[in-house]
TILUM-660977 format. One line per field, with one value per residue (C-alpha): residue number from 1; residue in three letters; x, y, z. Coordinates in nm, 2 decimals, decimal comma. Example, Ala and Ser with C-alpha at 12.3 -4.5 7.8 and 13.67 -1.06 7.14 Angstrom:
<nodes>
miti = (1	2)
milo = (ala	ser)
u = (1,23	1,37)
v = (-0,45	-0,11)
w = (0,78	0,71)
</nodes>
This chain:
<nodes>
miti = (1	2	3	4	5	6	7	8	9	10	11	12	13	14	15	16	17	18	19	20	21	22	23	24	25	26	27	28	29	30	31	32	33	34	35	36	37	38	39	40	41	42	43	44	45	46	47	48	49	50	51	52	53	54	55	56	57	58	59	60	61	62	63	64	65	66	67	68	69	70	71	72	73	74	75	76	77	78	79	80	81	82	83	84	85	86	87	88	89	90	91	92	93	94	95	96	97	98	99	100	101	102	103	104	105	106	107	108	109	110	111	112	113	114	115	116	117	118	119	120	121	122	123	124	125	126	127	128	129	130	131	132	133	134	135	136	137	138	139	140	141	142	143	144	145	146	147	148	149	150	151	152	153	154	155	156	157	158	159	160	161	162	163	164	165	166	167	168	169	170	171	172	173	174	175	176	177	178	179	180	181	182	183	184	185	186	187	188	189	190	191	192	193	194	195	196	197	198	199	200	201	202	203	204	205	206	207	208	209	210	211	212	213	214	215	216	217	218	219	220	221	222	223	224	225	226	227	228	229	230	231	232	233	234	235	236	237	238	239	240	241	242	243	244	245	246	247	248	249	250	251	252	253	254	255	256	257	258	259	260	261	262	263	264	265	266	267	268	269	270	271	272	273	274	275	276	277	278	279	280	281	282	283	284	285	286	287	288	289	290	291	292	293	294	295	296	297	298	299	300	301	302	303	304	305	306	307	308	309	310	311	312	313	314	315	316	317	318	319	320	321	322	323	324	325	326	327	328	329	330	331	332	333	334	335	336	337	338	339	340	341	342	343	344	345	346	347	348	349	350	351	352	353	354	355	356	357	358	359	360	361	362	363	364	365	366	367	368	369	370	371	372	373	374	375	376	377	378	379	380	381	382	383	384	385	386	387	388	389	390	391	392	393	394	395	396	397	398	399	400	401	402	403	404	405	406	407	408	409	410	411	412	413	414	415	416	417	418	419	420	421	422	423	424	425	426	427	428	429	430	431	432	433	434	435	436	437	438	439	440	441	442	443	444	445	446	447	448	449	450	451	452	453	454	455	456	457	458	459	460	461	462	463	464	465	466	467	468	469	470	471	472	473	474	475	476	477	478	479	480	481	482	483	484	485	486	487	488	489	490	491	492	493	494	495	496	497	498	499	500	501	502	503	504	505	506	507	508	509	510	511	512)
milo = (unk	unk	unk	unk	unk	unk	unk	unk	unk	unk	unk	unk	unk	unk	unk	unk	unk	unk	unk	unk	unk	unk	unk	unk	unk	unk	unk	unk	unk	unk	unk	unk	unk	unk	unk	unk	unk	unk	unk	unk	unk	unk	unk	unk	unk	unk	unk	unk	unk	unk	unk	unk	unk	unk	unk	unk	unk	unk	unk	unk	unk	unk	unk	unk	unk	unk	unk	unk	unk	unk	unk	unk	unk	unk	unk	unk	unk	unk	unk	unk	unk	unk	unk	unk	unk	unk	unk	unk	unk	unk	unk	unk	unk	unk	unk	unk	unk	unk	unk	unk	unk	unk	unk	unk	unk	unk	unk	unk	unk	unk	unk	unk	unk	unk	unk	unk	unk	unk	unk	unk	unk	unk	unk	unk	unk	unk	unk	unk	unk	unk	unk	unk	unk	unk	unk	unk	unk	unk	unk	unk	unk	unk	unk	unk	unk	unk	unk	unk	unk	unk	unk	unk	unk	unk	unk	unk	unk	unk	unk	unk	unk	unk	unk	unk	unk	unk	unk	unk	unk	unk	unk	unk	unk	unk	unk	unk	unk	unk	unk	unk	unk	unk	unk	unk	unk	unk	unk	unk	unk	unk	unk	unk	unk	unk	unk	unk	unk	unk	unk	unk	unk	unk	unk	unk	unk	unk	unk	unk	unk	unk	unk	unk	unk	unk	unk	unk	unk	unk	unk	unk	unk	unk	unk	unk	unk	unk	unk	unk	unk	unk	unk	unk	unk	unk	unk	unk	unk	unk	unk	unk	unk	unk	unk	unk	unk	unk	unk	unk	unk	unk	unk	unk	unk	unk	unk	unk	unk	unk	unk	unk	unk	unk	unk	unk	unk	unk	unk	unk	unk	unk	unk	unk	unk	unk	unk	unk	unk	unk	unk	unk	unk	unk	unk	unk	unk	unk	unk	unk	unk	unk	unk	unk	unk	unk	unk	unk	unk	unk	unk	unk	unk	unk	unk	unk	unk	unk	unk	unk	unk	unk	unk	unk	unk	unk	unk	unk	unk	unk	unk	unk	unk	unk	unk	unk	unk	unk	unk	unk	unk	unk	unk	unk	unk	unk	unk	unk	unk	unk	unk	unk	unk	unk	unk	unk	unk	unk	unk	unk	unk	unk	unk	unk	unk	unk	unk	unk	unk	unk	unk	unk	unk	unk	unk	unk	unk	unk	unk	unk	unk	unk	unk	unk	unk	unk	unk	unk	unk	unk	unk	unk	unk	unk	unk	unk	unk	unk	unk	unk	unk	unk	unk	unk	unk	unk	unk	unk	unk	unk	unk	unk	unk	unk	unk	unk	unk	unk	unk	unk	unk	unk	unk	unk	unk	unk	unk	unk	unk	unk	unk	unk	unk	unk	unk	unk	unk	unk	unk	unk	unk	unk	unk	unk	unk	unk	unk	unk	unk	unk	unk	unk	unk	unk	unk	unk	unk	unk	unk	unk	unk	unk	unk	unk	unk	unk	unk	unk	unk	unk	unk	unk	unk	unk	unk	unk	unk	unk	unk	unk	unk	unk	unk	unk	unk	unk	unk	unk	unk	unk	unk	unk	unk	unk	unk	unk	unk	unk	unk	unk	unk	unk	unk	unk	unk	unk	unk	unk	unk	unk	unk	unk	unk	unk	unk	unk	unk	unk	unk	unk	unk	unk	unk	unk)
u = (12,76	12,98	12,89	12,78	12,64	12,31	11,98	11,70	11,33	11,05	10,71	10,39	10,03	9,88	9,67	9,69	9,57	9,26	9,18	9,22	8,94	8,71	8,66	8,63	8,90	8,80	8,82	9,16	9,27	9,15	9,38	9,66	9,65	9,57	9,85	10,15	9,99	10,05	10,35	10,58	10,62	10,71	11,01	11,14	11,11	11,31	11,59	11,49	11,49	11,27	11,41	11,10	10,74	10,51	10,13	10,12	10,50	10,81	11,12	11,38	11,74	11,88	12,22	12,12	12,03	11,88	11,64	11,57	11,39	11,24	11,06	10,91	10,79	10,65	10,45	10,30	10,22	10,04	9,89	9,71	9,60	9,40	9,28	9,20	9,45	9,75	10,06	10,41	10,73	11,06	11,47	11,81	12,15	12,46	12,65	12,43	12,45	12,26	12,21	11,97	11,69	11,73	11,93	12,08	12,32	12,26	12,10	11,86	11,71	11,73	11,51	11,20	11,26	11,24	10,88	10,77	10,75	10,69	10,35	10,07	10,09	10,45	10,81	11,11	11,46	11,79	12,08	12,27	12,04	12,01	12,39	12,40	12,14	12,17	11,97	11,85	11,63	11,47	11,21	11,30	11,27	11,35	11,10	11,23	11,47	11,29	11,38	11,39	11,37	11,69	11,88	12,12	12,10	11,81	11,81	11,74	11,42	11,36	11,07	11,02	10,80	10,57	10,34	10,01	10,11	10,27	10,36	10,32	10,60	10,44	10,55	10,38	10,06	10,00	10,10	9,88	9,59	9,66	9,63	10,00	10,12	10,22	10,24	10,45	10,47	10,64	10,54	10,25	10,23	10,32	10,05	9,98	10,26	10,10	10,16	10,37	10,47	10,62	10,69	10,64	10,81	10,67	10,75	11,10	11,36	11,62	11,96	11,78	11,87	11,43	11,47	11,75	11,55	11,24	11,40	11,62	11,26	11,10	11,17	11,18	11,44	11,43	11,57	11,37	11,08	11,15	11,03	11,07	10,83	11,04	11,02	11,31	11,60	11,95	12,21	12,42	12,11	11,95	12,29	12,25	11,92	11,91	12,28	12,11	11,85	11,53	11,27	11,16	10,86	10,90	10,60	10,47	10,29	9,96	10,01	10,10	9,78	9,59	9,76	9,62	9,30	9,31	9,41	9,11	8,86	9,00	9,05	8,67	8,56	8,67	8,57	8,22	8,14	8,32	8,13	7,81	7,72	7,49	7,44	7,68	7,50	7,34	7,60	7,62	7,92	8,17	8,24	8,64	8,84	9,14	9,29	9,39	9,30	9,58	9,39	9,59	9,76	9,72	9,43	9,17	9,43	9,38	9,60	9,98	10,06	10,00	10,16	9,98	10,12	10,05	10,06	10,13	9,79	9,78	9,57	9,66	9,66	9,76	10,02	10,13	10,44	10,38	10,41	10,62	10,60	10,51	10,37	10,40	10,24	10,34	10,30	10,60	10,47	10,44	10,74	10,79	10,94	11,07	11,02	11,07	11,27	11,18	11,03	11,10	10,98	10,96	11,22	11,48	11,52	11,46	11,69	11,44	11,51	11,55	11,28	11,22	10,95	10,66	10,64	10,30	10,28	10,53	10,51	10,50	10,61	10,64	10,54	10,18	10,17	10,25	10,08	10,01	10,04	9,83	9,97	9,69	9,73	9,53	9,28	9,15	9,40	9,70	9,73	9,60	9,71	9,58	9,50	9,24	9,15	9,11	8,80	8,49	8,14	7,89	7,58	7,29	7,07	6,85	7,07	7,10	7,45	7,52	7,93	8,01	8,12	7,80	7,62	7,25	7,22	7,37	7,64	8,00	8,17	8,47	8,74	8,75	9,12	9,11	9,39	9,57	9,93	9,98	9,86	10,10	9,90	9,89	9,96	9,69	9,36	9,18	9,40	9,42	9,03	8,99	9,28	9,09	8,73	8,90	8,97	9,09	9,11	8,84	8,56	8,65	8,60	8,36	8,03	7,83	7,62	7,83	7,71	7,50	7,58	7,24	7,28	7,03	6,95	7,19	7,47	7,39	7,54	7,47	7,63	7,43	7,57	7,41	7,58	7,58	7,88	8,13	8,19	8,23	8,45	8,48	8,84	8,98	9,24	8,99	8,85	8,93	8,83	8,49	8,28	7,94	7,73	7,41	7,43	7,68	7,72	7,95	8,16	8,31	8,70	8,62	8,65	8,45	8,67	8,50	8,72	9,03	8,91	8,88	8,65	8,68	8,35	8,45	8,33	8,21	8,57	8,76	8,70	8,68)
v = (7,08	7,23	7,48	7,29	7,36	7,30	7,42	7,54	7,47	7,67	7,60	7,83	7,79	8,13	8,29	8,07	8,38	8,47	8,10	8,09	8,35	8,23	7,84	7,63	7,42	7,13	7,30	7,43	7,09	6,96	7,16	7,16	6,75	6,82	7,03	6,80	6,48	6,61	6,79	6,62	6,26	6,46	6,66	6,34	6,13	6,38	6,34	6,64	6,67	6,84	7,07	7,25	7,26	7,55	7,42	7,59	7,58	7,38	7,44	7,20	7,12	6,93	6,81	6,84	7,15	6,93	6,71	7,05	7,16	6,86	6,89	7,19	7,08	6,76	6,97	7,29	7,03	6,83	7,04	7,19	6,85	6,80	7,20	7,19	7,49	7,72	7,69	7,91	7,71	7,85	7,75	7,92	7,72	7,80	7,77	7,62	7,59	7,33	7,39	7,25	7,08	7,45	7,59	7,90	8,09	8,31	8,10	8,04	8,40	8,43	8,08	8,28	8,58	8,46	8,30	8,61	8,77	8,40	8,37	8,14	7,80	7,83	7,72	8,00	8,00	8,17	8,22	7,99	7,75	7,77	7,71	7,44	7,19	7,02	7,24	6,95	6,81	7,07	7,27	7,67	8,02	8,36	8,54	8,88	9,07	9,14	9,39	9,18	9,31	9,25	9,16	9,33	9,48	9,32	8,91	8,77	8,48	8,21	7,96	7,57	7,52	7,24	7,03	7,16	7,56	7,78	8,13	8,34	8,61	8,91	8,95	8,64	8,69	9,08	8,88	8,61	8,86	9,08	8,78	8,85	8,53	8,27	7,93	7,67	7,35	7,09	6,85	7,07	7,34	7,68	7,91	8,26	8,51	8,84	9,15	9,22	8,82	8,70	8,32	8,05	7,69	7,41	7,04	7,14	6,98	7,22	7,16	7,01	7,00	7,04	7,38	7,50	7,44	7,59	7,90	7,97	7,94	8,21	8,59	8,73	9,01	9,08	8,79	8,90	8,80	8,45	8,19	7,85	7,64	7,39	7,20	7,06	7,25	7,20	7,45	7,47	7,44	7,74	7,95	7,87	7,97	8,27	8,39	8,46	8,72	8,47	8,35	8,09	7,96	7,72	7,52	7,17	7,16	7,10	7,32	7,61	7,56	7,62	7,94	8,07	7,94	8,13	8,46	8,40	8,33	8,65	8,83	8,75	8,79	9,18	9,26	9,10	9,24	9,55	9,71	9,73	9,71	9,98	10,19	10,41	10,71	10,73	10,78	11,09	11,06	10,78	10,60	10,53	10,34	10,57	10,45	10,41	10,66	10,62	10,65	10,83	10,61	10,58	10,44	10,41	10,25	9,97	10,03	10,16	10,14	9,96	9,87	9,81	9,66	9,74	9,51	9,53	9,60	9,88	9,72	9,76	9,46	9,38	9,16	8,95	8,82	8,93	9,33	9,58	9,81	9,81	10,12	10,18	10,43	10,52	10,82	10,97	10,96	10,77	10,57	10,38	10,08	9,93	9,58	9,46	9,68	9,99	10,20	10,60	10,84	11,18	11,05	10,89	10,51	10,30	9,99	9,67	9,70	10,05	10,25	10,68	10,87	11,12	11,44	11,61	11,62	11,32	11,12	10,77	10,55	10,19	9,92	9,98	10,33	10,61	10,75	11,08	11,11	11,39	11,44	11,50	11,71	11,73	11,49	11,13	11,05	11,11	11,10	10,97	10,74	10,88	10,66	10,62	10,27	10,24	10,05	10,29	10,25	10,47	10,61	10,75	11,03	10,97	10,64	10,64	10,42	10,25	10,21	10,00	9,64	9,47	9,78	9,69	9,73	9,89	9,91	10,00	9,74	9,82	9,62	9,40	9,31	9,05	8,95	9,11	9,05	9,40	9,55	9,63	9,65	9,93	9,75	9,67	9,51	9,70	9,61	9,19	9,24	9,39	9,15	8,81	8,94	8,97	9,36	9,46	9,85	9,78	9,66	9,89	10,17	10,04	9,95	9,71	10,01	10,31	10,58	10,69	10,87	11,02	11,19	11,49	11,65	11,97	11,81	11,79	11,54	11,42	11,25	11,08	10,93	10,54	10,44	10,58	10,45	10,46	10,83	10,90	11,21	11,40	11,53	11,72	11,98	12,27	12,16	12,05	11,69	11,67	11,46	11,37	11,36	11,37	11,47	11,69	11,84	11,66	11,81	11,63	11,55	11,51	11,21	11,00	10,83	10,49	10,34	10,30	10,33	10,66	10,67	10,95	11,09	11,19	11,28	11,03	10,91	11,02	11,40	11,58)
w = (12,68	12,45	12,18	11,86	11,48	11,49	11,30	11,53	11,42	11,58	11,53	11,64	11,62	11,41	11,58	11,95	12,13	11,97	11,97	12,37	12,38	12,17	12,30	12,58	12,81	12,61	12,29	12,42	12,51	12,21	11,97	12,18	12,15	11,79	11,72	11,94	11,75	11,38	11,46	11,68	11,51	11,25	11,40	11,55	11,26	11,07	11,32	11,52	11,90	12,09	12,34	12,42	12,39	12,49	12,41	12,13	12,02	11,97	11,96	11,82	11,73	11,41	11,33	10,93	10,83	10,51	10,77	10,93	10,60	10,52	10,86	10,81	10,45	10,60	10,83	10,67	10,41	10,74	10,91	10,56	10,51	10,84	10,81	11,17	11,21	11,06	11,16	11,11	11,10	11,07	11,09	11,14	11,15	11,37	11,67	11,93	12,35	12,52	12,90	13,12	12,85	12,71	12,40	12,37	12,08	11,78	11,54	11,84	11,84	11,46	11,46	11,68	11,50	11,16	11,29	11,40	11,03	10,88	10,67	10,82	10,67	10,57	10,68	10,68	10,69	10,70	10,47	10,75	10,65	10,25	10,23	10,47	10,38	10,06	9,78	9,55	9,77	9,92	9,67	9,82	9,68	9,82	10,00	10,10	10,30	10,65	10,95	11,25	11,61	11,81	11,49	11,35	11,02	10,70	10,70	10,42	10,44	10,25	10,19	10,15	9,89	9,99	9,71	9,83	9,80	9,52	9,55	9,15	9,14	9,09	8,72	8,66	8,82	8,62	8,30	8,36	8,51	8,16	7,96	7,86	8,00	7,80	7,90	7,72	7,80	7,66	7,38	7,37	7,07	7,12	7,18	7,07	7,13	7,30	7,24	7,59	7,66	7,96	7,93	8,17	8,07	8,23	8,27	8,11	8,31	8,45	8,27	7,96	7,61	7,55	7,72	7,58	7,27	7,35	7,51	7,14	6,98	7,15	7,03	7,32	7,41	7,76	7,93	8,29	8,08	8,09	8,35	8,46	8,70	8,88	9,22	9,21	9,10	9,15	9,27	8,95	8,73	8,91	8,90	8,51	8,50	8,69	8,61	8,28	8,43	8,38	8,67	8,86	8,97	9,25	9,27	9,20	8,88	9,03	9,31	9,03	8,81	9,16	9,21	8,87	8,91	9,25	9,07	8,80	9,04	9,23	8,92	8,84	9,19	9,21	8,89	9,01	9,33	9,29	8,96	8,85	8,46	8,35	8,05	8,08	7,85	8,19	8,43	8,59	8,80	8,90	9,20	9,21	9,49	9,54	9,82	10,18	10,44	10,79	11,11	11,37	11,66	11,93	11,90	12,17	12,41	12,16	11,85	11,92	11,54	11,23	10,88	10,49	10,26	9,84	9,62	9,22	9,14	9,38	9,63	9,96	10,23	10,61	10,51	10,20	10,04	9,70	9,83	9,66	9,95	10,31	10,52	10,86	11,10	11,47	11,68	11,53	11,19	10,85	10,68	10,38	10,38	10,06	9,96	9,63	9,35	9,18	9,48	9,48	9,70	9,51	9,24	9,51	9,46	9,79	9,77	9,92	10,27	10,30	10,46	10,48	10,65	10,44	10,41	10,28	9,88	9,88	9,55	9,62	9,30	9,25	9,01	8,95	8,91	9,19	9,49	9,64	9,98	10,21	10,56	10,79	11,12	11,44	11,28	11,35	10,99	11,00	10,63	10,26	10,02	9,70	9,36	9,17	9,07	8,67	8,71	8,80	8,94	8,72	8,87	8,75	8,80	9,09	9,19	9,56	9,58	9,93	10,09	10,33	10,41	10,27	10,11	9,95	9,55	9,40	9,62	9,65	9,85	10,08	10,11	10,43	10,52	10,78	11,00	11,25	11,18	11,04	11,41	11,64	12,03	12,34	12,64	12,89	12,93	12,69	12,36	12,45	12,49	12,11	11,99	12,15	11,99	11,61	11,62	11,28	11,14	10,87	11,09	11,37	11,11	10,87	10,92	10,70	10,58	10,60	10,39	10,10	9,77	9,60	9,29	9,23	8,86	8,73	8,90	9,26	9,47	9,83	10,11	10,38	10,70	10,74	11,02	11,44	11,55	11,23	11,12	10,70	10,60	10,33	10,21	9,89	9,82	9,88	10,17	10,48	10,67	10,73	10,97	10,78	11,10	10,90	10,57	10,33	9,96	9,72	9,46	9,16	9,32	9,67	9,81	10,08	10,34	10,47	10,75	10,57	10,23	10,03	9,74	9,46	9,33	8,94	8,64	8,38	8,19	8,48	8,46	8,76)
</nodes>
């Protein structure tokens, strides 16, 4: 068959592998059926043709690039409807061979590439893609620009915004978690202007006269401060719109008011399990999260590298599509990717996309504050991600303060990342053993009950080692690493490192 235009769908069950290990034939069988009955109707109904199915995958071809998208809306929004399993769907347009019930061609490999780095319970696509399928019916936003292996050079992703999900942009979501977000709506009075607003309109139709209106009443300067939530949006009504240096927020209006009830429930969530409220005319010292400790790879014949990735708020997470930055760590060392504007590395901009290994003492800078970062040698770290948190744990004399994954009370709690899409495998037995039982970094490192802080009258301060199998070290600039094997003396400025989590012991207020 000749070469044709054509956009290529792939589809991929999250997480098949560590599904395969954990139940039976029948269980196998049973999401396998599960997965072909939801997904497949929908692929043909949309016009699609299915050139290949893998158990756990399909791959298909569409003459519209616009029924393409509409596929993968119809099933992320599915298969998150039945929530019997996740699913990654993805598309690329372009020239297309057909040989033998098979299809080969560029916009083939950019298709299963594309999947690769697509987020579970979403649908991706190219630039091919955005231009070809008709815009106004298809609810979309930009994701990010993504490195993808065998492709030449950044591609840039993009993400159909189905009714059940919304995605905040990170401006948004600070405003909103500062209580600096401002949300009008219309035919509903204006609210209280803060004192650092970012505005969200909502129910304003794009194009409109009403929001023309109600953007001229608002006295706000800085036109990246002002956002729209749409679902659908037109092409020359988002040109308009975003020509003018405002945002969007793709989302339907339900599906947005979920998102920020998510953020305040996480927002309230952190703040609840991650402090404890005493008097603080009795603290003695404080317990700080100050960032990310790098174990050194290779790992155990398990773990050949790894990536983090740090969002606004300075927390750092596998993977997530709100990040600013992404680290990565390989035997050769520890490089910063670039993911969203505003990144520097000791004062040197890093365009999104643009990536540049550490050196010791590098400042690390990016919205949210900057990052000091420690090179490690001949160590099970290779290095330190240093900042401390602006919201402390005070402890008093005689307190004896438990760390770990589910620490007794009072406790500090360490985060516990799960996933394992940020973990990149050694070959052989050994790794697909720890990847099929759930391995992640943070419960490989951290134990439950890690370690204990004990604070002692005239300023004393002790570390004791809780757990026999997960080691706790302590690290500052005028010592070296140290394994706790037992127990060890604390200074004010040292910190604890807890799997991948290091914790600052400081003075009351932050002094040291």
């Amino acid at each position: 068959m000749a070469t044709a235009t054509r956009t290529v769908v792939f589809t991929d069950l999250v997480n098949y592998t560590e599904k395969t290990g954990n139940i039976d034939r029948e269980g196998l069988r049973r999401l396998l059926d599960e997965h072909r009955r939801l997904v497949e109707p929908i692929l043909l109904k949309r016009g699609g043709r299915v050139v290949k199915e893998l158990g756990d995958a399909f791959m298909a071809l569409f003459d519209s690039a616009t029924d393409a998208a509409q596929a993968g809306r119809d099933i992320i929004e599915k298969v998150a409807s039945a929530n019997t399993f996740q699913i990654r769907v993805s598309a690329a347009t372009g020239d297309v061979e057909e040989i033998a019930n098979d299809a080969f061609g560029d916009a083939v490999n950019l298709a299963s590439r594309i999947n690769s780095a697509t987020g579970p319970g979403e649908c991706w696509f190219s630039e091919s893609t955005r231009i070809c399928m008709n815009q106004s019916e298809i609810p979309w936003e930009p994701v990010r620009e993504v490195t993808l292996k065998g492709i030449h050079g950044p591609v840039m992703c993009y993400r159909v915004v189905g009714k059940h999900k919304a995605w905040l942009p990170n401006q948004v979501r600070d405003a909103f978690k500062s209580s600096n977000l401002l949300r009008v709506r219309r035919n509903e009075p204006l609210g209280a202007m803060p004192a650092d607003p970012v505005i969200l309109f909502e129910n304003f139709a794009p194009g409109s006269v009403e929001l023309k209106r109600a953007v001229d009443s608002i006295p706000v300067l800085d036109p990246s401060r002002l956002w729209l939530s749409a679902y659908h949006i037109g092409p020359a009504d988002r040109l308009e719109w975003t020509s003018n240096g405002h945002g969007l927020v793709i989302g339907h209006p339900a599906s947005v008011d979920r998102a920020f009830d998510e953020v305040r429930a996480e927002t309230s969530h952190k703040i609840d399990r991650d402090t404890i409220i005493i008097d603080k005319s009795d603290t003695e010292v404080d317990l700080v999260l100050s960032g990310l400790a790098l174990p050194a790879v290779p790992m155990a014949d398990v773990v050949a590298g790894y990536t983090y990735d740090l969002l606004s708020d300075r927390r750092w997470v596998n993977r997530s599509d709100q990040a600013v930055l992404r680290v990565e760590v390989s035997q050769p060392g520890v490089k910063v990717l670039a993911i969203a504007a505003g990144v520097s590395v000791d004062g040197r901009p890093l365009a999104p996309g643009q990536s540049l290994p550490l050196a010791n003492g590098a400042s690390l800078s990016g919205p949210g504050g900057s990052h000091r970062f420690v090179l490690l040698q001949d160590a099970p770290y290779i290095g330190l991600f240093i900042n401390d948190s602006p919201i402390p744990m005070g402890v008093a004399v005689g307190q004896v303060t438990e760390i770990g994954r589910e620490p007794q009370i009072p406790g500090f709690l360490l985060p516990d990342r799960r996933g394992q899409e940020n973990i990149r495998w050694c070959p052989g037995p050994r790794a697909a053993r720890a990847r099929e039982g759930g391995f992640t970094l943070d419960r490989a490192l951290a134990g439950r009950r890690q370690s204990a802080v004990e604070v002692e009258r005239g300023g004393h301060y002790r570390l004791r080692s809780l757990h026999p199998r997960c080691p706790t070290f302590i690290f500052s600039d005028h010592r070296p690493l140290e394994r706790v094997d037992t127990e060890a003396t604390l200074h004010l400025g040292d910190l604890v490192i807890a799997g991948t989590t290091l914790v600052g012991l400081r003075g009351p207020q932050g002094e040291d």
